[in-house]
PDB file of N, CA, C and O in Angstrom:
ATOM      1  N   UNK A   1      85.152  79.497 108.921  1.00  0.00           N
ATOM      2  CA  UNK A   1      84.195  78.611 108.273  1.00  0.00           C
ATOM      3  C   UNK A   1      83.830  77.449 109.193  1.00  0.00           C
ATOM      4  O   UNK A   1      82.635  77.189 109.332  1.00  0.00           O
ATOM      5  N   UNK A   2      84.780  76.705 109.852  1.00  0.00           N
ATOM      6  CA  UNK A   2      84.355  75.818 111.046  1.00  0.00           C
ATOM      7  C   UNK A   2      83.411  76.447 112.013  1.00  0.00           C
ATOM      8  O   UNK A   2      82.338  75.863 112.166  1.00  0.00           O
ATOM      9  N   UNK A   3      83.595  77.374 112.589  1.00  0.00           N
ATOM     10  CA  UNK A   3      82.951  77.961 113.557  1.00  0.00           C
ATOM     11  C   UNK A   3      81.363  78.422 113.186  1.00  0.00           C
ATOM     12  O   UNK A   3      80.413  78.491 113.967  1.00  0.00           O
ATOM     13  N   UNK A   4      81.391  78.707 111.775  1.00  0.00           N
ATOM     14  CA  UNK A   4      79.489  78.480 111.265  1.00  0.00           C
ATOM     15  C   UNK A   4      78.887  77.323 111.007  1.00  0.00           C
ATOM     16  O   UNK A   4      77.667  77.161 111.009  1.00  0.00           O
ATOM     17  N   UNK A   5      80.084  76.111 110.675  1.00  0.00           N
ATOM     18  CA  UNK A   5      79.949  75.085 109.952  1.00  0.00           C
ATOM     19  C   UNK A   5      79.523  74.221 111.524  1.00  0.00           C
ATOM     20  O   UNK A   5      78.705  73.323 111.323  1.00  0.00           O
ATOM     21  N   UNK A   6      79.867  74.339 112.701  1.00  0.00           N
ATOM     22  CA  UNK A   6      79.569  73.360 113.857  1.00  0.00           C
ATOM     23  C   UNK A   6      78.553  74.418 114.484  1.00  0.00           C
ATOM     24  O   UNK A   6      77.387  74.150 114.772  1.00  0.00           O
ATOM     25  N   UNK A   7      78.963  75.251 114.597  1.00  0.00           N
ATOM     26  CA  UNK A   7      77.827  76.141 115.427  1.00  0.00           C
ATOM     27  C   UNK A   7      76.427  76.883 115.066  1.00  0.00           C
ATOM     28  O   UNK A   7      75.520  77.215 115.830  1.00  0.00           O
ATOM     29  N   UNK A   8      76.573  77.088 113.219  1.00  0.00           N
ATOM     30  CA  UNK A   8      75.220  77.548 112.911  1.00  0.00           C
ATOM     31  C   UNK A   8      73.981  77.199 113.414  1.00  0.00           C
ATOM     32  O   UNK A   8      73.076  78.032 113.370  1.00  0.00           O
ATOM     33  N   UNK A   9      73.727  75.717 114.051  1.00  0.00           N
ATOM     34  CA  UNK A   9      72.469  75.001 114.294  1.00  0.00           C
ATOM     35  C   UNK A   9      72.384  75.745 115.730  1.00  0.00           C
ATOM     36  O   UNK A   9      71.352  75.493 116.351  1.00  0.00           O
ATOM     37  N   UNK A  10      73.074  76.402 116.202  1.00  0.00           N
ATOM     38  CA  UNK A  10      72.263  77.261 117.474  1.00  0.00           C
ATOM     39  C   UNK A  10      71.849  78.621 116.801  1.00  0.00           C
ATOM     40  O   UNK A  10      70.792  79.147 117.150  1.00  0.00           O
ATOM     41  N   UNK A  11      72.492  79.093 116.032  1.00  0.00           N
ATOM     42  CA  UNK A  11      71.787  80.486 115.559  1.00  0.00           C
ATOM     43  C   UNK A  11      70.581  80.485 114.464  1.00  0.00           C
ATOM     44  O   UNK A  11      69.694  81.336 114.400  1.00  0.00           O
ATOM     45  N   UNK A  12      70.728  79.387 113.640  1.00  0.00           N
ATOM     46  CA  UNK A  12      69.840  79.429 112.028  1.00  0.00           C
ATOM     47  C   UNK A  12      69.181  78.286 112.226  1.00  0.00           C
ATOM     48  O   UNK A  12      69.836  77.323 112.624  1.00  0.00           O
ATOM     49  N   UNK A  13      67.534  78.119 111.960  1.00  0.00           N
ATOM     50  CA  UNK A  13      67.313  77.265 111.710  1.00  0.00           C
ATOM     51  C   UNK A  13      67.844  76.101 110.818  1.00  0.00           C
ATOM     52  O   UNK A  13      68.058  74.982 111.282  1.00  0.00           O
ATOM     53  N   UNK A  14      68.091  76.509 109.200  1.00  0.00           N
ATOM     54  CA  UNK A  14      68.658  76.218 107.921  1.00  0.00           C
ATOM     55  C   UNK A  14      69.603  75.406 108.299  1.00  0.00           C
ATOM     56  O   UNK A  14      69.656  74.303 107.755  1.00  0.00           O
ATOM     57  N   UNK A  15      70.454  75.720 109.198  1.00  0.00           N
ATOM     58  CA  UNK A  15      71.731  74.521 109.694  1.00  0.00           C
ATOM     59  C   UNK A  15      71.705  73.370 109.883  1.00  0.00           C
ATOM     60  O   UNK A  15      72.088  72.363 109.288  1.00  0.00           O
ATOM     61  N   UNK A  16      70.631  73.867 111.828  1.00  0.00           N
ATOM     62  CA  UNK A  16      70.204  72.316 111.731  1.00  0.00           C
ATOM     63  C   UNK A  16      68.956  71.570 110.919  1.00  0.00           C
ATOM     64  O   UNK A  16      68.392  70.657 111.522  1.00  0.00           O
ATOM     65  N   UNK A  17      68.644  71.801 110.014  1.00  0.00           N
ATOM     66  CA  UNK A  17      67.716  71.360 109.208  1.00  0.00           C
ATOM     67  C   UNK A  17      68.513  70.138 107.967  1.00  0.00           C
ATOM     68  O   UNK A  17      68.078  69.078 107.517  1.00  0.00           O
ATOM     69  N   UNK A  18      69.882  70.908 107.708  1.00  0.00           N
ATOM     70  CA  UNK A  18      70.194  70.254 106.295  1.00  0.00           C
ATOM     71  C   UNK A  18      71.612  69.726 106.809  1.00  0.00           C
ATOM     72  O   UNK A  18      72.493  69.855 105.959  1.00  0.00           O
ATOM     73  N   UNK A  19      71.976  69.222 107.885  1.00  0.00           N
ATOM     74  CA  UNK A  19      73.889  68.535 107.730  1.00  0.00           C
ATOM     75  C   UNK A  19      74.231  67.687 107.448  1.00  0.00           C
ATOM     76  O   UNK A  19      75.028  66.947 108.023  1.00  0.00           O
ATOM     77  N   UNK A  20      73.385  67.497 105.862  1.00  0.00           N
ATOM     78  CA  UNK A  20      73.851  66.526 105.147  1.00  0.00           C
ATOM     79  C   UNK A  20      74.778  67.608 104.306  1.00  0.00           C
ATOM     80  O   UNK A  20      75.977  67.545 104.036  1.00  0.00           O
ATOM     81  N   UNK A  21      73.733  68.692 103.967  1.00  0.00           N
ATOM     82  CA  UNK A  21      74.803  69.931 102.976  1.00  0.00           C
ATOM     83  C   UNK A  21      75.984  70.257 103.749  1.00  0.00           C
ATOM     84  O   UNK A  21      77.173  70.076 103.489  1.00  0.00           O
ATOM     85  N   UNK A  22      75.488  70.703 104.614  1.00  0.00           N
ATOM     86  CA  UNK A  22      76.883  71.036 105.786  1.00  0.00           C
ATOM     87  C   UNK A  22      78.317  70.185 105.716  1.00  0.00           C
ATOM     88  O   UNK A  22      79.470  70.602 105.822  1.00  0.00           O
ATOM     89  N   UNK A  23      77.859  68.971 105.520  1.00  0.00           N
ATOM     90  CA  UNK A  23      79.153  68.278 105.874  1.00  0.00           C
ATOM     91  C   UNK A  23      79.698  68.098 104.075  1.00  0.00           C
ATOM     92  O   UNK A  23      80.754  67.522 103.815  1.00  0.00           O
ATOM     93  N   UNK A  24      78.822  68.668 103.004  1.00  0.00           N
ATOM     94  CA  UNK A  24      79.455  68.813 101.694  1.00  0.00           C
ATOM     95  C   UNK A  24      80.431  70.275 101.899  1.00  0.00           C
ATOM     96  O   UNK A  24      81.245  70.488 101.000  1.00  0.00           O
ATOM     97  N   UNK A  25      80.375  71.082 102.835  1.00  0.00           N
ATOM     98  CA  UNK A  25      81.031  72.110 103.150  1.00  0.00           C
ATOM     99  C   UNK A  25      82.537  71.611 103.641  1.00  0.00           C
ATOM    100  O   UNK A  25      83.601  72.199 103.452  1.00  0.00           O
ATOM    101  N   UNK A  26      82.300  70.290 104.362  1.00  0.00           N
ATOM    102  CA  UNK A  26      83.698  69.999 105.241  1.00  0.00           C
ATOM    103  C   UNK A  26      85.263  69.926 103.945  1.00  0.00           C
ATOM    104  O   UNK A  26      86.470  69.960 104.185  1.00  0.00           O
ATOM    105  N   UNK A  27      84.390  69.804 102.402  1.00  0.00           N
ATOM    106  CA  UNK A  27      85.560  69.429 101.824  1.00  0.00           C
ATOM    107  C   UNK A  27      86.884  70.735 101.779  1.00  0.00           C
ATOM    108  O   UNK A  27      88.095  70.841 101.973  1.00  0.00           O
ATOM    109  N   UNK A  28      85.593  71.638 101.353  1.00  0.00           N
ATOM    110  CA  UNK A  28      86.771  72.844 101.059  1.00  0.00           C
ATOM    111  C   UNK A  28      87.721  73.209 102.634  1.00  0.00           C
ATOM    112  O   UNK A  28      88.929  73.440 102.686  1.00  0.00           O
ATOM    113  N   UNK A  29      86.752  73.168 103.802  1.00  0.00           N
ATOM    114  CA  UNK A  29      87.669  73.343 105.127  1.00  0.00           C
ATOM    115  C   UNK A  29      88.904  72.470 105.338  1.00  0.00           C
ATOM    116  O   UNK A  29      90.025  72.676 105.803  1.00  0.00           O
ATOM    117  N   UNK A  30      88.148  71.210 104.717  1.00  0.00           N
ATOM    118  CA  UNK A  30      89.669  69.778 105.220  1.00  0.00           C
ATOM    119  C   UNK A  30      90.684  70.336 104.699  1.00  0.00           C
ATOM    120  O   UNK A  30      91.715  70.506 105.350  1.00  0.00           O
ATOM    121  N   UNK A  31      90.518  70.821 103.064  1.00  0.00           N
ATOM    122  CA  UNK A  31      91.450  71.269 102.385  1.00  0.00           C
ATOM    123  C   UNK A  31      92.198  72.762 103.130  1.00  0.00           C
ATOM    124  O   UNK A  31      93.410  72.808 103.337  1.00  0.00           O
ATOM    125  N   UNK A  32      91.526  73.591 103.376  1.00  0.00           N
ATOM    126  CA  UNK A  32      92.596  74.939 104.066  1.00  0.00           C
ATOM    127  C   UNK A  32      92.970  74.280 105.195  1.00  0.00           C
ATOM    128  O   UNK A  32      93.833  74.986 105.717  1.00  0.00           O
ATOM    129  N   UNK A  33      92.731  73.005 106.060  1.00  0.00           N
ATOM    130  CA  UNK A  33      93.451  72.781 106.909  1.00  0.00           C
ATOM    131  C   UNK A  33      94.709  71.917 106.471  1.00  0.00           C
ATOM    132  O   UNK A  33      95.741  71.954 107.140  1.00  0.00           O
ATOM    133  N   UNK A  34      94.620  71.312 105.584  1.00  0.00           N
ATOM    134  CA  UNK A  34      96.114  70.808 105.246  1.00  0.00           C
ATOM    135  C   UNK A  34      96.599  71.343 104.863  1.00  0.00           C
ATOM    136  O   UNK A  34      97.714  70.823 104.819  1.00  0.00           O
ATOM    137  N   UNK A  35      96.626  72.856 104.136  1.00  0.00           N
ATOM    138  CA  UNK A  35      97.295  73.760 103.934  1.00  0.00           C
ATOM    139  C   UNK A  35      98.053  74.347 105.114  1.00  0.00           C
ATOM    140  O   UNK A  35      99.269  74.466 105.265  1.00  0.00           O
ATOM    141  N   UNK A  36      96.790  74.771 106.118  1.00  0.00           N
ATOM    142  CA  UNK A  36      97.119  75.189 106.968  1.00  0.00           C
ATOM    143  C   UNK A  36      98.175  74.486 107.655  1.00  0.00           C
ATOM    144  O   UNK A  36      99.088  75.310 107.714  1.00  0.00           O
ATOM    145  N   UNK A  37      98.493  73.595 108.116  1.00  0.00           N
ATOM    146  CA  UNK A  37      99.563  72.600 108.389  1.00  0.00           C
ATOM    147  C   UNK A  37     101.282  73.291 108.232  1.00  0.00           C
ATOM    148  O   UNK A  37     102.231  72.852 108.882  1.00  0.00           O
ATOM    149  N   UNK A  38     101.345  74.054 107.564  1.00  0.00           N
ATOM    150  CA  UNK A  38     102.596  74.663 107.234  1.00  0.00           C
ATOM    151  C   UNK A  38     102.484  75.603 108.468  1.00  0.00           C
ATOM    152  O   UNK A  38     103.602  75.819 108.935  1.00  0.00           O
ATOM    153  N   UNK A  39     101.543  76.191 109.099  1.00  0.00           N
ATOM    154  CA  UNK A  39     101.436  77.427 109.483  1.00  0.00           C
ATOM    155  C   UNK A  39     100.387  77.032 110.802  1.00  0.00           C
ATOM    156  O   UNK A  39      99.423  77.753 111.059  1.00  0.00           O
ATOM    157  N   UNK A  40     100.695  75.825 111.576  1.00  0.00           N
ATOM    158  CA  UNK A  40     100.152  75.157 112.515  1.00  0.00           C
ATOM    159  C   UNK A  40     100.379  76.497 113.726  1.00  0.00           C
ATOM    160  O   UNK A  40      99.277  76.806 114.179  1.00  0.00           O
ATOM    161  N   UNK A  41     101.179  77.086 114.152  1.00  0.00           N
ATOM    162  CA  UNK A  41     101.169  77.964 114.853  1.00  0.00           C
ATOM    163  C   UNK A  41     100.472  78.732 114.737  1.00  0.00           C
ATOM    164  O   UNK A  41      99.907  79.059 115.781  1.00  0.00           O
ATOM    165  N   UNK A  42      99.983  79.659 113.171  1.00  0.00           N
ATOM    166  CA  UNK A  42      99.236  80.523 113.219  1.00  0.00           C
ATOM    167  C   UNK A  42      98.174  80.379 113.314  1.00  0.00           C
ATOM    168  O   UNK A  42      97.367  81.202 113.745  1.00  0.00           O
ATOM    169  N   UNK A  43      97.881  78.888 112.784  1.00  0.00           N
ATOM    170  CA  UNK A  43      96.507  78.410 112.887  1.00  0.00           C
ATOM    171  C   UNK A  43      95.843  78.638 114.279  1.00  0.00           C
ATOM    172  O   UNK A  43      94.846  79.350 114.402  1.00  0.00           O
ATOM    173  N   UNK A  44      96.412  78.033 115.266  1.00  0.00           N
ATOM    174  CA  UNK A  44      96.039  77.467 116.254  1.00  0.00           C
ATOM    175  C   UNK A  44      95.656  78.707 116.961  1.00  0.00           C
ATOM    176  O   UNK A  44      94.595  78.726 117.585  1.00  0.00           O
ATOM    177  N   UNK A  45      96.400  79.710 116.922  1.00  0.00           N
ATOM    178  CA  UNK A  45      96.214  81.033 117.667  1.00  0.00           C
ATOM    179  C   UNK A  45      95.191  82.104 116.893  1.00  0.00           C
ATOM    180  O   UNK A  45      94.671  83.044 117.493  1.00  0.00           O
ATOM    181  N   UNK A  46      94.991  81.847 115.569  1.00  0.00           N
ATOM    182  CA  UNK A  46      94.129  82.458 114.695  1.00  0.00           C
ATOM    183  C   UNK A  46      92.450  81.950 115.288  1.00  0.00           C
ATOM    184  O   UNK A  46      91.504  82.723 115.443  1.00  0.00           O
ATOM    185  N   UNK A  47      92.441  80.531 115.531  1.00  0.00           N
ATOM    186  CA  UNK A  47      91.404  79.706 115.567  1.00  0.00           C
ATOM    187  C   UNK A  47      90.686  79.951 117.070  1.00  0.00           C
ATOM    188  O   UNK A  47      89.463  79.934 117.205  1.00  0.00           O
ATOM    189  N   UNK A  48      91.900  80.248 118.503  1.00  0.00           N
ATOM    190  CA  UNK A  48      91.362  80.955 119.626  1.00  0.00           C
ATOM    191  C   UNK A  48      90.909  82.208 118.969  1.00  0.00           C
ATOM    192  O   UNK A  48      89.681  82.152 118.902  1.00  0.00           O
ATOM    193  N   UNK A  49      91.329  83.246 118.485  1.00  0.00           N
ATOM    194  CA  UNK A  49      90.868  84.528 118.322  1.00  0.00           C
ATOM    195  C   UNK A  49      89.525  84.299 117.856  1.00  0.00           C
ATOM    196  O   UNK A  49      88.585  84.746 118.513  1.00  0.00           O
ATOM    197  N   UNK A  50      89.340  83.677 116.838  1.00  0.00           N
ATOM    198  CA  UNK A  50      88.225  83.493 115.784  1.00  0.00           C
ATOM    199  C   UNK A  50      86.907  83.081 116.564  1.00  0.00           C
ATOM    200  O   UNK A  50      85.762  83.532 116.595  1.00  0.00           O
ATOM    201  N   UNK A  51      87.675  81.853 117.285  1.00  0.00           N
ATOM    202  CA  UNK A  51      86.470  80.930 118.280  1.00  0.00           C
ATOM    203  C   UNK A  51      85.483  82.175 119.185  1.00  0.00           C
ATOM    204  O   UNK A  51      84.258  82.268 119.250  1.00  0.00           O
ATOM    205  N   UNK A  52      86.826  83.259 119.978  1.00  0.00           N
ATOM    206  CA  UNK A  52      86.431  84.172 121.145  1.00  0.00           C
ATOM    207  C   UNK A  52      84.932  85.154 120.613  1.00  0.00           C
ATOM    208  O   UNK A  52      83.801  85.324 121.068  1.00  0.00           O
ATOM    209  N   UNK A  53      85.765  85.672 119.308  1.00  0.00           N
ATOM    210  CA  UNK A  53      85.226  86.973 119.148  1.00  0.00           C
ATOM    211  C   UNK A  53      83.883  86.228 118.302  1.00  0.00           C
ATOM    212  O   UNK A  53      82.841  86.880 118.225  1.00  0.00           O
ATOM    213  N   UNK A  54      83.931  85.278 117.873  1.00  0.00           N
ATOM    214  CA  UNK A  54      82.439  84.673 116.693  1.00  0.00           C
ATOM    215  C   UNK A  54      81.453  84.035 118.016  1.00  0.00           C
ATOM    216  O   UNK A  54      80.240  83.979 117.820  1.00  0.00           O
ATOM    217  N   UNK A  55      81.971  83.598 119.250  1.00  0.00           N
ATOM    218  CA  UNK A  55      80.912  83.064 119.979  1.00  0.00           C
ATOM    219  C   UNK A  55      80.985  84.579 121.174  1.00  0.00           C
ATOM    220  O   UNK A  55      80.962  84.147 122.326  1.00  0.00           O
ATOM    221  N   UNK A  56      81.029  85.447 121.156  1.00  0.00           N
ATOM    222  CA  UNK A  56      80.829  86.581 122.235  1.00  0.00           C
ATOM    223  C   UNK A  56      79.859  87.331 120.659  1.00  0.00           C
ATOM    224  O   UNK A  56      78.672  87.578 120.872  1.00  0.00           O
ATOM    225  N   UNK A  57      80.328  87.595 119.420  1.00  0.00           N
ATOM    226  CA  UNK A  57      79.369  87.978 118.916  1.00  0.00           C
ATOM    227  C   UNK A  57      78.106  87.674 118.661  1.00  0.00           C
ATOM    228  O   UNK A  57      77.158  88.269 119.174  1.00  0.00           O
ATOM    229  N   UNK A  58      77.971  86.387 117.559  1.00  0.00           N
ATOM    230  CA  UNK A  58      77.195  85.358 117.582  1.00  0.00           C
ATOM    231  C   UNK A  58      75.919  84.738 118.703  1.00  0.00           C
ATOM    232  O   UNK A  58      74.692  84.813 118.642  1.00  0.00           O
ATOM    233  N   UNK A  59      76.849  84.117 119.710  1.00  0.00           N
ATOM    234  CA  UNK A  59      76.033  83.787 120.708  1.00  0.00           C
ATOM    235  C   UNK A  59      75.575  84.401 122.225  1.00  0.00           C
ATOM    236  O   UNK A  59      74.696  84.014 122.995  1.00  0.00           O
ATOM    237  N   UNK A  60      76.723  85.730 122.345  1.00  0.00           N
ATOM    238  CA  UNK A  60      76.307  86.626 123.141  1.00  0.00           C
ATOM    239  C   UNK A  60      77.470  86.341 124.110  1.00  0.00           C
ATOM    240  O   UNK A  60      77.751  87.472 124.506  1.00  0.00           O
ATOM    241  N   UNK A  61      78.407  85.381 124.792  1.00  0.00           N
ATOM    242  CA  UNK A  61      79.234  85.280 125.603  1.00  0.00           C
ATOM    243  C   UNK A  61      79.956  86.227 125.894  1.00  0.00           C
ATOM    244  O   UNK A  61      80.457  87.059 125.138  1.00  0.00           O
ATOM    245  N   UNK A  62      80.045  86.116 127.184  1.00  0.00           N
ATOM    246  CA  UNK A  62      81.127  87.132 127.722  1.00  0.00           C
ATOM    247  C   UNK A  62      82.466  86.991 127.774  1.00  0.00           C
ATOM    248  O   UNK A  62      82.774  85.873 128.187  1.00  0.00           O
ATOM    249  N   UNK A  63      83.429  87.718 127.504  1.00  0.00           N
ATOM    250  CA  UNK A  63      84.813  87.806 127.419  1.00  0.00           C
ATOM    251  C   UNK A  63      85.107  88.038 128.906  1.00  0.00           C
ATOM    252  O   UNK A  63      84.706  89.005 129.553  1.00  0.00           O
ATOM    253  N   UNK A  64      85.975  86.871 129.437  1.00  0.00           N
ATOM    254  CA  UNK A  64      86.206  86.702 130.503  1.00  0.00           C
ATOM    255  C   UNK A  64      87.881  86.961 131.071  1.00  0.00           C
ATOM    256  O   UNK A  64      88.766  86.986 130.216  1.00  0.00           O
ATOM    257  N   UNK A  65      88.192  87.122 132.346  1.00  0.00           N
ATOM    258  CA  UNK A  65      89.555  86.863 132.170  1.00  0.00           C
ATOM    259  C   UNK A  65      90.397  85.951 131.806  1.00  0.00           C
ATOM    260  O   UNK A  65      91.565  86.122 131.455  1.00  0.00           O
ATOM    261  N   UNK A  66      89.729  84.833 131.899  1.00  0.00           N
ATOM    262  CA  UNK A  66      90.868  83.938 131.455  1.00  0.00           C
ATOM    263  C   UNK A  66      90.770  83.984 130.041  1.00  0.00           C
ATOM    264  O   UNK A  66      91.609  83.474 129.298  1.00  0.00           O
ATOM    265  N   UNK A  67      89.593  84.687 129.595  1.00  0.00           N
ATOM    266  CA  UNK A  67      89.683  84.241 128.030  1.00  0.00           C
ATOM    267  C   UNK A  67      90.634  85.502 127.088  1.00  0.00           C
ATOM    268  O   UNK A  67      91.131  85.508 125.962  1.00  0.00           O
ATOM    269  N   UNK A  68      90.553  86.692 128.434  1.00  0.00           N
ATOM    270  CA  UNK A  68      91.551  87.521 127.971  1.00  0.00           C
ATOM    271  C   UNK A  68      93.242  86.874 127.841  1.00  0.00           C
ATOM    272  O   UNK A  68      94.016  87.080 126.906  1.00  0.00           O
ATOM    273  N   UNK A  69      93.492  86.081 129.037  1.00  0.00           N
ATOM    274  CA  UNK A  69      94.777  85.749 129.287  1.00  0.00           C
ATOM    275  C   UNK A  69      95.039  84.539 128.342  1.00  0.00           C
ATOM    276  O   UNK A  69      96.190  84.124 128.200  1.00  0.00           O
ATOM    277  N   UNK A  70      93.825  83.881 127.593  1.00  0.00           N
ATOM    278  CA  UNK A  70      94.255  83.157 126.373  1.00  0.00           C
ATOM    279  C   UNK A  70      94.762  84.116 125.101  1.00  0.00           C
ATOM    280  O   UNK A  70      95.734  84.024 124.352  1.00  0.00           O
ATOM    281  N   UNK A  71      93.659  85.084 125.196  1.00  0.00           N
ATOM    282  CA  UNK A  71      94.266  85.696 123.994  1.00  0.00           C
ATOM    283  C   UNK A  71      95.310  86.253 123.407  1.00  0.00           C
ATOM    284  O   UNK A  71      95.797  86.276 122.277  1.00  0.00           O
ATOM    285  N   UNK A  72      95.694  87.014 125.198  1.00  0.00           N
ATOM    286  CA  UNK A  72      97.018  87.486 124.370  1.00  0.00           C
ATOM    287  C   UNK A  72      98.276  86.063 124.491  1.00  0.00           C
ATOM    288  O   UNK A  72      99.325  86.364 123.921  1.00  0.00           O
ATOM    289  N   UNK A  73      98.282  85.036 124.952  1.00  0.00           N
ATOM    290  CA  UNK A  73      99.077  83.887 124.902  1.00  0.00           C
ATOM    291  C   UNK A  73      99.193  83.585 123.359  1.00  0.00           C
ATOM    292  O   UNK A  73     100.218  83.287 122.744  1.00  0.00           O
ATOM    293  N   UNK A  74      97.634  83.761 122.767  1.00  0.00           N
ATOM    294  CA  UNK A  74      97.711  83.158 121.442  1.00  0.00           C
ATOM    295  C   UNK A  74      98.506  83.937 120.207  1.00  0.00           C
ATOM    296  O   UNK A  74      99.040  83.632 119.140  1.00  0.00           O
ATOM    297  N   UNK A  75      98.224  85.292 121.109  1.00  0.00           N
ATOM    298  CA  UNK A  75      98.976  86.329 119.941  1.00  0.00           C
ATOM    299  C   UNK A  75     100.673  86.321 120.371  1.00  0.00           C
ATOM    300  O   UNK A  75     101.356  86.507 119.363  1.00  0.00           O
ATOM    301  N   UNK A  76     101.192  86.213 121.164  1.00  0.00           N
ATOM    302  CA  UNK A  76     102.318  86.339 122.013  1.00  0.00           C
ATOM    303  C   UNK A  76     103.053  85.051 121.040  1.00  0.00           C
ATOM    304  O   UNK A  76     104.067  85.181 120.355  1.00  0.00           O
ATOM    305  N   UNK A  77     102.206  83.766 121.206  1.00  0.00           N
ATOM    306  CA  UNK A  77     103.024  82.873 120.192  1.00  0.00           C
ATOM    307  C   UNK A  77     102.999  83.014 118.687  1.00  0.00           C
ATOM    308  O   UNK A  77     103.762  82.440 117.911  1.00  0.00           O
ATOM    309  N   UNK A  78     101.874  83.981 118.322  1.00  0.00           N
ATOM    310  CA  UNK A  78     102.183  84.061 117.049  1.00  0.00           C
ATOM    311  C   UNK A  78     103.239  85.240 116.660  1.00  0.00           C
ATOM    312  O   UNK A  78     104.075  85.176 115.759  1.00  0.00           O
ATOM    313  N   UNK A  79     103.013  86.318 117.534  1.00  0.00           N
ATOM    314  CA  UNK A  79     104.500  87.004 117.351  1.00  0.00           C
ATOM    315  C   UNK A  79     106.132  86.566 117.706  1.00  0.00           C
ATOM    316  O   UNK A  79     107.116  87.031 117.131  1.00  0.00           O
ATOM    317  N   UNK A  80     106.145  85.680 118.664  1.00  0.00           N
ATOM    318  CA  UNK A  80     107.372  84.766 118.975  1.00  0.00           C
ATOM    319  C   UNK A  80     107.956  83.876 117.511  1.00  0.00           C
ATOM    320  O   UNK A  80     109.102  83.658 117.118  1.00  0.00           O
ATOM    321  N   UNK A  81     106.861  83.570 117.053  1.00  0.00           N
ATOM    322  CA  UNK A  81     106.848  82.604 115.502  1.00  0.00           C
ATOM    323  C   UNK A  81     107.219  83.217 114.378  1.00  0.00           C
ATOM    324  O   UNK A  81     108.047  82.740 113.602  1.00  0.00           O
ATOM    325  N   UNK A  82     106.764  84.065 114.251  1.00  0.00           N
ATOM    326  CA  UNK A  82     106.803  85.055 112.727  1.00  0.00           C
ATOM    327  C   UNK A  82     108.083  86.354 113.451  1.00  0.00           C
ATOM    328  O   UNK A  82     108.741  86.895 112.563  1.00  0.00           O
ATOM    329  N   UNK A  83     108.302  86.659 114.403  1.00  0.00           N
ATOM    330  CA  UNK A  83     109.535  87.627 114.323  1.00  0.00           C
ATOM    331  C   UNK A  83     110.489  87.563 114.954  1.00  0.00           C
ATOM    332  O   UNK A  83     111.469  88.296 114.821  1.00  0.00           O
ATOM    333  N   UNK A  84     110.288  86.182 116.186  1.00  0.00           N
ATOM    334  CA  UNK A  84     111.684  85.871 116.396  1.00  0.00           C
ATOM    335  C   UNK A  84     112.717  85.228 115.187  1.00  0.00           C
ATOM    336  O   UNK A  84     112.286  84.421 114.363  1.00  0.00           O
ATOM    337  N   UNK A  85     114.175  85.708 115.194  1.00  0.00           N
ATOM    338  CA  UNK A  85     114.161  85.011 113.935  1.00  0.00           C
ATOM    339  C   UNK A  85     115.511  84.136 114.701  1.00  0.00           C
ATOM    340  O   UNK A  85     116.087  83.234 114.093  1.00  0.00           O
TER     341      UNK A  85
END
């Protein structure tokens, strides 16, 4: 939802037209992020994945190496988190 919520105004007109509505959107996000807070690890590595694959779809970017060698870092800590025990 962040990632349409800051970036729509390059794809949709409608975005940048209205971020006054937009930022009535920020309430429900603030809220899954203090949730999210319990689960700051998964977040953080959920939020690279999310960022990669919504701006290579979205805006056309290329998946690069380093952006490969983020990814699996991001997944690497989220499996270190959830199954090391």
């Amino acid at each position: 939802m962040t990632w349409f919520q800051l970036n729509g105004q390059f794809i949709w007109s409608w975005f940048k037209d209205h971020p006054l509505t937009l930022c009535l959107f920020g309430v429900p996000v603030s809220y899954l992020y203090i949730l999210a807070t319990k689960y700051s690890f998964v977040g953080f590595a959920v939020g690279m994945i999310t960022f990669t694959i919504f701006t290579s779809i979205f805006l056309g970017e290329g998946i690069s190496n380093k952006t490969i060698i983020s990814l699996l870092l991001a997944s690497a800590l989220v499996c270190i988190q959830v199954f090391w025990k």
